[in-house]
C-alpha positions as CSV (number, residue, x, y, z in Angstrom):
1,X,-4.3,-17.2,34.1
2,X,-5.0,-15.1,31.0
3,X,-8.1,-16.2,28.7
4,X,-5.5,-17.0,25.8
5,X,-4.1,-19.4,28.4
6,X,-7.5,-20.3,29.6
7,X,-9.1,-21.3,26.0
8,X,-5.6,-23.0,24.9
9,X,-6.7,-26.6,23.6
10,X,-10.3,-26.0,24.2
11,X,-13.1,-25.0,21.7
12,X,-13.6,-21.4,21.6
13,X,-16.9,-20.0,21.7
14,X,-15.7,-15.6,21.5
15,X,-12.8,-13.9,20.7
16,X,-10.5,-10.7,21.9
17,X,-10.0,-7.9,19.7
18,X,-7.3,-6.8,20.7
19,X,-7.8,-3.8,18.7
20,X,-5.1,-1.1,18.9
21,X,-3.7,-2.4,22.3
22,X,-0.3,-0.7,21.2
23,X,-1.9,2.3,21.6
24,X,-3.8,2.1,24.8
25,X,-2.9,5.6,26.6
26,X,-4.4,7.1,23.2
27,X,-7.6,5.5,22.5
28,X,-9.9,8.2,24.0
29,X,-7.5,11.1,21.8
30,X,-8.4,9.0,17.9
31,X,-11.7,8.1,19.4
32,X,-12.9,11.3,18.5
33,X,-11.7,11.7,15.4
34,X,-12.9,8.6,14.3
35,X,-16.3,9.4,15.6
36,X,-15.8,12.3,13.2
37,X,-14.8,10.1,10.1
38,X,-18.0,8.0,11.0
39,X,-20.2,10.9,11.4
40,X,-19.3,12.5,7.8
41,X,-19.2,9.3,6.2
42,X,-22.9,8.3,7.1
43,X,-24.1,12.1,6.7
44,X,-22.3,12.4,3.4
45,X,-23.8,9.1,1.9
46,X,-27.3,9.6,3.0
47,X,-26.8,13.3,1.3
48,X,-25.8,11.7,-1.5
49,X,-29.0,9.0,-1.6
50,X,-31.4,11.4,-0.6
51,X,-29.7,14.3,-3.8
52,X,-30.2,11.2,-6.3
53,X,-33.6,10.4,-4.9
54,X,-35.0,13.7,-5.6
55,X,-33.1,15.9,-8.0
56,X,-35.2,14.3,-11.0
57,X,-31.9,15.9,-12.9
58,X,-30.1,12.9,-11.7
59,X,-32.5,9.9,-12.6
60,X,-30.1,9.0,-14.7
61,X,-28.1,4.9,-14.8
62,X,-25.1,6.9,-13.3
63,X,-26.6,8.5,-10.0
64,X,-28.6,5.1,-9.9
65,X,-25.3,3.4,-9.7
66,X,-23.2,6.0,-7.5
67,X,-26.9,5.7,-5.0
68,X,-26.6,1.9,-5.1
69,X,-22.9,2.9,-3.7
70,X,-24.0,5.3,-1.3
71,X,-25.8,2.7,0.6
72,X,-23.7,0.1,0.5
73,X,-21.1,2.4,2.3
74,X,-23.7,3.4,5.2
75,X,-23.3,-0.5,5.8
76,X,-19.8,-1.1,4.7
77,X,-18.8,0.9,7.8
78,X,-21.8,0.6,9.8
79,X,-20.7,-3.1,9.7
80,X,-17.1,-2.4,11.7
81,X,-16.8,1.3,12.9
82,X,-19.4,1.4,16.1
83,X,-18.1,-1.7,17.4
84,X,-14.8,-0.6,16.9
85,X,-15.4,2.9,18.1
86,X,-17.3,0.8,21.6
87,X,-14.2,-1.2,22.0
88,X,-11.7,2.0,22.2
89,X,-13.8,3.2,25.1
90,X,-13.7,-0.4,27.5
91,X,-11.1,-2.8,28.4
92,X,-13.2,-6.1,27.5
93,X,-13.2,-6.3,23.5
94,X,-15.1,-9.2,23.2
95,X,-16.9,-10.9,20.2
96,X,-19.0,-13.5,20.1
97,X,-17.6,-16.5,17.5
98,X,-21.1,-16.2,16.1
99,X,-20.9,-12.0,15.6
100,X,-17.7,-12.5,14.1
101,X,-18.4,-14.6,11.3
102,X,-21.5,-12.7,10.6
103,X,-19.2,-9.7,10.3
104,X,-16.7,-11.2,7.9
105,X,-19.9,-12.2,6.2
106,X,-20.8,-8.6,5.6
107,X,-17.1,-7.4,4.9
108,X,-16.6,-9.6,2.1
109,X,-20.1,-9.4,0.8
110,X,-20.1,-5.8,0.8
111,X,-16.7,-5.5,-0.3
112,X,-17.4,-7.9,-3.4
113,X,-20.7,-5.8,-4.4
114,X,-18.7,-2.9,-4.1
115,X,-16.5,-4.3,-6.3
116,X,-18.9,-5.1,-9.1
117,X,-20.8,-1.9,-8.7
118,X,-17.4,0.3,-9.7
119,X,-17.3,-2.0,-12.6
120,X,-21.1,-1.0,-13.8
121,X,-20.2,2.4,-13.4
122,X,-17.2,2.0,-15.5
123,X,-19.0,0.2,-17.9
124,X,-21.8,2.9,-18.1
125,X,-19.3,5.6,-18.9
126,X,-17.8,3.3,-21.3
127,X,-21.5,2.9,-23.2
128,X,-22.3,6.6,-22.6
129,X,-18.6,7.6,-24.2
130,X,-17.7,5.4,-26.2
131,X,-21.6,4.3,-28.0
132,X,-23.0,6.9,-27.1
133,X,-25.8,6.4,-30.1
134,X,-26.8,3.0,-28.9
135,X,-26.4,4.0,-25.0
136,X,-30.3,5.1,-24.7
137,X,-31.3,1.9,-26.1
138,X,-28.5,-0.3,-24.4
139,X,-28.7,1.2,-20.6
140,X,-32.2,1.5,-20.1
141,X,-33.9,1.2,-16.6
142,X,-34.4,-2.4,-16.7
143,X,-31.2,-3.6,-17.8
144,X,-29.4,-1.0,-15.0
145,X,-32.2,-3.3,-12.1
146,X,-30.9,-6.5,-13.4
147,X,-27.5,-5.6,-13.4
148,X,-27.6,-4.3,-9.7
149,X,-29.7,-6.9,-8.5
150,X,-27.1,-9.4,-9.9
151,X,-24.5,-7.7,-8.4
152,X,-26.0,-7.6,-4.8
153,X,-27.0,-11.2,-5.0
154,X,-23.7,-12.0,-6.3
155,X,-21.7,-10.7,-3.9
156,X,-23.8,-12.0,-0.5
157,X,-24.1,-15.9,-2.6
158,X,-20.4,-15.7,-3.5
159,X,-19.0,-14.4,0.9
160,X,-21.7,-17.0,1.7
161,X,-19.9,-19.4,0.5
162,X,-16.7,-18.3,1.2
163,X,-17.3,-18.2,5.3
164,X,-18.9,-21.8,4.6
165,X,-15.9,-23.4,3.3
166,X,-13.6,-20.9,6.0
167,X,-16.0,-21.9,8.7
168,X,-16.0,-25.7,7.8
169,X,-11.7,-25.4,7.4
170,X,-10.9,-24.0,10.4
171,X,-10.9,-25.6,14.0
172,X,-10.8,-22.9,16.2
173,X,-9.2,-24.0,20.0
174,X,-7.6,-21.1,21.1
175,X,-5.6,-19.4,22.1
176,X,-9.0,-17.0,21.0
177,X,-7.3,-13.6,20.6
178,X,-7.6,-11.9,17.3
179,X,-4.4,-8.6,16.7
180,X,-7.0,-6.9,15.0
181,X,-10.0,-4.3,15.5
182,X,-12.5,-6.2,13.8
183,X,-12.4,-10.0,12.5
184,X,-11.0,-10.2,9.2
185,X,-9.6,-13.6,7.1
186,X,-5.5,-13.5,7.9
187,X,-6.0,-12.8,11.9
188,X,-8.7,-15.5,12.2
189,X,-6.9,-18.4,10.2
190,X,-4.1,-17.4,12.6
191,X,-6.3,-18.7,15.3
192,X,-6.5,-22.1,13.6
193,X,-5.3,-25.3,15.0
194,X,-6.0,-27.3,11.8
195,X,-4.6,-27.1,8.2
196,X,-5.4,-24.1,6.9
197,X,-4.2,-24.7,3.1
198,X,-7.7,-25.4,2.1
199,X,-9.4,-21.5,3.2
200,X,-6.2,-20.1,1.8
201,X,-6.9,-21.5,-1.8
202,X,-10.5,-20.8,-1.4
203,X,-9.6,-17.2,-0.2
204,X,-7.1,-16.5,-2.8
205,X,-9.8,-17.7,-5.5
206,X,-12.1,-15.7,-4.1
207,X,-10.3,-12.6,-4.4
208,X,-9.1,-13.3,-7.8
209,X,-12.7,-13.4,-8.5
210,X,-13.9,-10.3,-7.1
211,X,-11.3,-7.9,-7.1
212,X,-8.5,-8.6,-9.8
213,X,-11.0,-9.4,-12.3
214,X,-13.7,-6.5,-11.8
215,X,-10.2,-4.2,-11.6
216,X,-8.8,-5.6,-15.0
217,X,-12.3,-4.8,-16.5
218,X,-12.3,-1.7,-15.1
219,X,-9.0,-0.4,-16.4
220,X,-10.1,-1.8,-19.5
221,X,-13.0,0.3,-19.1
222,X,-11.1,2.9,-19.1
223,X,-8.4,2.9,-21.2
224,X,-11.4,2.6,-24.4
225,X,-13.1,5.5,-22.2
226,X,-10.1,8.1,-22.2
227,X,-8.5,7.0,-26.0
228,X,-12.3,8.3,-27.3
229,X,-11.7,11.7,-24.9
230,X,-8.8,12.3,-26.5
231,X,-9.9,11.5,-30.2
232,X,-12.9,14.1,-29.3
233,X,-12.0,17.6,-31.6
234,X,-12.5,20.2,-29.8
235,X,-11.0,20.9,-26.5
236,X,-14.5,21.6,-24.7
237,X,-15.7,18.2,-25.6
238,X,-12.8,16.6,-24.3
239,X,-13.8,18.8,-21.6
240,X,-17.5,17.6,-20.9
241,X,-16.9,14.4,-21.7
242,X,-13.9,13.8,-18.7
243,X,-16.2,15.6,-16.6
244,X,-18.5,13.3,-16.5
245,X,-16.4,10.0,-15.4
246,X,-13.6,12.0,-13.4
247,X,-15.6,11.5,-10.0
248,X,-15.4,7.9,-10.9
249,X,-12.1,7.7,-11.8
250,X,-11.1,9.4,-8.3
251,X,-13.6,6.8,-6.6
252,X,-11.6,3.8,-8.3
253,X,-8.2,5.2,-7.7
254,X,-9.1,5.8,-3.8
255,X,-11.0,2.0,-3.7
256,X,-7.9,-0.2,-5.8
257,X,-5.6,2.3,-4.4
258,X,-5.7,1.9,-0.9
259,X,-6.1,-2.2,-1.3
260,X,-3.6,-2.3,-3.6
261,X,-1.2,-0.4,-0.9
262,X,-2.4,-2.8,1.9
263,X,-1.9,-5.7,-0.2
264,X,1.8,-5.0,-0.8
265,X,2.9,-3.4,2.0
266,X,1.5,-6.6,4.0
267,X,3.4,-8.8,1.9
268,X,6.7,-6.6,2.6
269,X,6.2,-6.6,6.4
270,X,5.1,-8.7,9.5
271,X,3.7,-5.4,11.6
272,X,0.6,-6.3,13.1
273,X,0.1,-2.5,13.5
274,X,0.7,-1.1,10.3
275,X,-1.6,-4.0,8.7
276,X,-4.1,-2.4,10.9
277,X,-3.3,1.1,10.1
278,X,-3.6,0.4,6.4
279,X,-7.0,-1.9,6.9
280,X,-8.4,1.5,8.5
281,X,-8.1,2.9,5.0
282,X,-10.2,0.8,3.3
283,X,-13.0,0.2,5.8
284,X,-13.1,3.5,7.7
285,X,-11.6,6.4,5.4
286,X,-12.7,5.2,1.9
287,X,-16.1,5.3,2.8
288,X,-15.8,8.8,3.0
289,X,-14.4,9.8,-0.1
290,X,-17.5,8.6,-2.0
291,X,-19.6,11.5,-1.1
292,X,-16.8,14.2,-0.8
293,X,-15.5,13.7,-4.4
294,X,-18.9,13.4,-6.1
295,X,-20.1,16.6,-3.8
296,X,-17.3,18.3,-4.6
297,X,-16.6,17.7,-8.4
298,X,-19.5,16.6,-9.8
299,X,-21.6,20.0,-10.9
300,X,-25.0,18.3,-10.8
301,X,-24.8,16.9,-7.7
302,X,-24.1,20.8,-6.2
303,X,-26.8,22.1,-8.1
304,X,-29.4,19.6,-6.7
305,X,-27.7,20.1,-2.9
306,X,-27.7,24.1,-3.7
307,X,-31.2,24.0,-4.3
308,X,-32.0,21.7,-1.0
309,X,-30.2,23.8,0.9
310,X,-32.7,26.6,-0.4
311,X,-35.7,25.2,0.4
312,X,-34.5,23.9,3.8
313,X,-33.6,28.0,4.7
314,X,-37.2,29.1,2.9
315,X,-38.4,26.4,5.2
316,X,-36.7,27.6,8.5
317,X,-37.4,31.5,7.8
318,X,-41.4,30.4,7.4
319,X,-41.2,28.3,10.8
320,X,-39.4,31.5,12.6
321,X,-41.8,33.9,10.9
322,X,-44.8,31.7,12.0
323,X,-43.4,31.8,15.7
């Protein structure tokens, strides 16, 4: 007897991924290359806290906000990819019904905060831009605190009580196999032997809240920001002035992007494995734009790696001289 035949009509106390069971003859060929993605996403983010920490160039509200989103992503992913990556490598993909709320927990926290913190940086270029007289005054450093602190405590309060009213909605007795690599909302309600109407409105609410309406802001955002660019004179004003909210703008194209794809496409199709395929862009490749595009593109970010990068070869040739 399997154990979805095993848990049918009893209370289920852990759940099956069944990860990407499709796929089972070439887990150990993407485990790799996911290892990869996970590798350059956490060394790329904790390059990028550890540039803003110390390059007293960037103690600006900006690199404030893009460390803020740094760190997130170390959790964002650290919250889904080594489990997943530990499940590719054994048969048993087992969860605990406990672990796997507290992951959704940190999904859609994370994901809301991240959501809120695009916004602030949106709405910093717009001040800086747009004001940028009154910007000094208007985005000092304890009005940037406040506005991060709100946003963490927003987003953990606001998946708090979304899992509450999921958790309280659903009866979960079996059969306890989630199609999925780690527990998100739509394969866990699927598991539900109660009426489900109730998380759906609470989910659909919920995501009104923190990603339509930060995104509508954020276009807004936007659209004021590059109207002023192209009022600017000169052509290498227009110039500077891009530069500094193009990283940004690639950052919120990737994030709205890639959920806006996965939101469609899912509506268009019933493939269990494609809805996977596309979730892996938002929680495992995402994460690893952040540092690439601001590494890449942003010139005083590579100035303050440049110089690191000096002092850590000064810093190696003294060692090997003193040896």
């Amino acid at each position: 007897m399997d154990n979805s035949q095993q848990h049918n009509g009893t209370a289920v106390n852990f759940l099956i991924l069944l990860s990407f069971g499709n796929l089972q003859e070439l887990q150990l060929l993407i485990f790799p290359l996911f290892l990869a993605v996970y590798i350059i996403t956490l060394v790329g983010n904790f390059l990028i806290l550890i540039v803003v920490s110390v390059g007293k160039k960037l103690h600006t509200p900006m690199y404030f906000f893009l460390g803020n989103l740094s760190f997130l992503e170390i959790w964002y992913t650290a919250n889904i990819t080594p489990k997943m990556l530990v499940d590719l490598l054994r048969k048993e993909k087992t969860i605990s019904l406990a672990g796997c709320f507290i992951q959704l927990y940190i999904f859609c926290a994370l994901g809301t905060v991240e959501c809120f913190l695009l916004l602030l940086m949106s709405y910093d270029r717009y001040l800086a831009i747009c004001s940028p007289l009154h910007y000094v005054k208007l985005m000092n450093w304890n009005y940037c605190f406040k506005l991060t602190a709100g946003t963490w405590l927003w987003g953990f309060l606001l998946a708090a009580g979304l899992n509450f009213l999921v958790s309280i909605s659903l009866a979960l007795c079996g059969p306890n196999q989630i199609d999925h690599f780690f527990c998100d909302l739509t394969p866990l309600l699927k598991l539900s032997c109660s009426d489900t109407h109730p998380a759906e409105v609470a989910i659909l609410v919920a995501c009104f809240t923190v990603s339509l309406f930060p995104f509508l802001l954020t276009i807004t955002s936007y659209i004021h920001i590059i109207s002023t660019i192209l009022k600017i004179p000169s052509s290498s004003g227009k110039t500077k002035a891009f530069s500094t909210c193009s990283s940004h703008l690639i950052i919120v194209t990737i994030f709205y992007g890639t959920l806006g794809i996965t939101y469609i496409i899912s509506l268009g199709t019933q493939s269990v494995e494609l809805n996977k395929i596309l979730s892996l862009l938002y929680t495992v490749l995402t994460p690893m734009f952040n540092p690439i595009v601001y590494s890449l593109r942003n010139k005083e970010v590579k100035e303050v790696i440049s110089k690191l990068l000096g002092k850590v070869a000064n810093f190696s040739n003294w060692v090997k001289a003193i040896q």
